[in-house]
N, C-alpha and C positions, 0 to 999 in steps of 0.2 A: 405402135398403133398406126394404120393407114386409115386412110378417108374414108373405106368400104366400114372398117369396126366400127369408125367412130360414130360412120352412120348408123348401124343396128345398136349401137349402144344406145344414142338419141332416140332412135322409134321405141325401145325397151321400155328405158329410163320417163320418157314422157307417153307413152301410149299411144302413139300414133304410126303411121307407117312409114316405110323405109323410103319411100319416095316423097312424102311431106317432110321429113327428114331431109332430105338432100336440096329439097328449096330450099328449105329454112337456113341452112347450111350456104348455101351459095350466096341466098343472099345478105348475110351475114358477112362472107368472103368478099362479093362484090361493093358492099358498104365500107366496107374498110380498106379494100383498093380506091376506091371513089374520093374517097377524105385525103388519103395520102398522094394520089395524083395533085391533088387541090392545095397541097402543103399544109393540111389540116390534121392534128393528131386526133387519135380515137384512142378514150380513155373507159377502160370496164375496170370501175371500182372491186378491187380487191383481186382481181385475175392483172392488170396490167396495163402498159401502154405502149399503144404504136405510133410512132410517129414517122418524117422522114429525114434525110440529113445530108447535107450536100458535102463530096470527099473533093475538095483543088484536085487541079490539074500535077500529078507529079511523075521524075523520074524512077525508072525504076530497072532490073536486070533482068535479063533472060538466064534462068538457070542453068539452061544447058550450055549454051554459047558464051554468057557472061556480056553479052553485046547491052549498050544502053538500047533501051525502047521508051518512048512517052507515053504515059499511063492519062487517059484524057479526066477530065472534072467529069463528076457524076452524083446521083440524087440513089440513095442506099434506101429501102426501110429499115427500122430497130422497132425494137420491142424491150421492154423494161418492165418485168416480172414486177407485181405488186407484192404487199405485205403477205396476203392470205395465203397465195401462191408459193411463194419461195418458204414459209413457216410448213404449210404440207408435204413439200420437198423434202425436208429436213427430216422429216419424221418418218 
């Protein structure tokens, strides 16, 4: 499913249009970029949680050369499937 379904699913599912849809959407996306910028996790009981997570600074190979390269420190998102989520999965 792409952004375009999940839209027309939304307007379907809630009765509104594909373009209130795609608000609601962004700023749903943007709220949850904003928290995680902030080093703040964003938790939706029973779908999951996003947070952030900083990776050290490490070594690492180039696969095609074999040559060392330094791989720099950096700040990753995650997402950690809730109960609801992963039991749907499954079935």
């Amino acid at each position: 499913m792409n952004k375009e379904q999940l839209l027309e699913a939304m307007a379907l599912k809630a009765s509104i249009t594909k373009k209130q849809a795609g608000e609601a959407l962004n700023a749903i996306l943007e709220g949850i970029t904003s928290s995680l910028k902030k080093g703040k996790t964003v938790t939706l009981t029973g779908f999951g949680t996003f947070s952030s997570s900083k990776r050290s600074a490490r070594e690492g190979r180039n696969p095609a050369t074999g040559a060392k390269i330094k791989i720099p420190a950096t700040t990753v998102p995650k997402f950690k499937a809730g109960k609801s989520l992963k039991d749907a999965v499954k079935k």
